[in-house]
N, C-alpha and C positions, 0 to 999 in steps of 0.2 A: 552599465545600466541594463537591467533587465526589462523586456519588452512584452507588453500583454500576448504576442505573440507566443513568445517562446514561455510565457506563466502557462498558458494553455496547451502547447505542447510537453513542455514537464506533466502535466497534471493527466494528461491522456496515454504518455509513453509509463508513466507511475503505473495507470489501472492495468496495462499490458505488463505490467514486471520486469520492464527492460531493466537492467543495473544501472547503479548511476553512472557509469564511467559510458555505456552505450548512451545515456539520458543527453548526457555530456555533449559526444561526438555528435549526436543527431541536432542537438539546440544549440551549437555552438558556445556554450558556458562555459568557461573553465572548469576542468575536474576538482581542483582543490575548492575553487571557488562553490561551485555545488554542493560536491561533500559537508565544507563548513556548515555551506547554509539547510542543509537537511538536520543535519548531527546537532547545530546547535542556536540554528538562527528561528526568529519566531516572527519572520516578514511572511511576504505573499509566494517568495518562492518556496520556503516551506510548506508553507499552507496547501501550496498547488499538487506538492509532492506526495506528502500525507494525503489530500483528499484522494486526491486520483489512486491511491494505493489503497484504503481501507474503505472507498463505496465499492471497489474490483471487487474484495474481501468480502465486505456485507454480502453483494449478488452470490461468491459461490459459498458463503455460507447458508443463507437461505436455502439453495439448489442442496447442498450439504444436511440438512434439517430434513428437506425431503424425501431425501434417499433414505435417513435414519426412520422414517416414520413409517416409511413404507415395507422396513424390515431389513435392510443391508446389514449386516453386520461390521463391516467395515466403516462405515458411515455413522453407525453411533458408536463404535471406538472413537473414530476423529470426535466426535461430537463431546465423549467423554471429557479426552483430552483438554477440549476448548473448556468446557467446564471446568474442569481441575486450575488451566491458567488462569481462568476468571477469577475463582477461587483465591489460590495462591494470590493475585496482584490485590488483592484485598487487605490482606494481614500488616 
């Protein structure tokens, strides 16, 4: 049984980018058992996974927009890029 403890620590080790197999060792989860439930499960401890990884993603996107706005070039190549995937997952 997973423990709102350890839903909140996956979900903060997620917005840091730790891997699962570190997510793992730190929350004491089983590794296959995590895996599963990122890969394919649609509970809380997915949820917590996903969230904590794509509001990280939002923050340096935005920080990412920034930079492109302000003239980086580097920064709106990524920016492209992001476009293009948005794009492409649309078809």
């Amino acid at each position: 049984m997973i423990t709102q403890d350890q839903l909140l620590q996956v979900k903060e080790l997620a917005s840091l980018f730790f891997t699962i197999e570190q997510i793992s060792l730190l929350t004491r989860i089983d590794n296959e058992f995590l895996k599963r439930e990122i890969t394919f499960g649609n509970g809380e401890l997915n949820e917590a996974y996903w969230t904590g990884k794509l509001e990280r993603e939002k923050e340096l996107r935005k920080e990412l927009f920034g930079f492109a706005k302000e003239g980086s070039p580097q920064a709106l190549d990524q920016v492209i890029i992001h476009l293009e995937e948005m794009n492409e997952s649309e078809k």
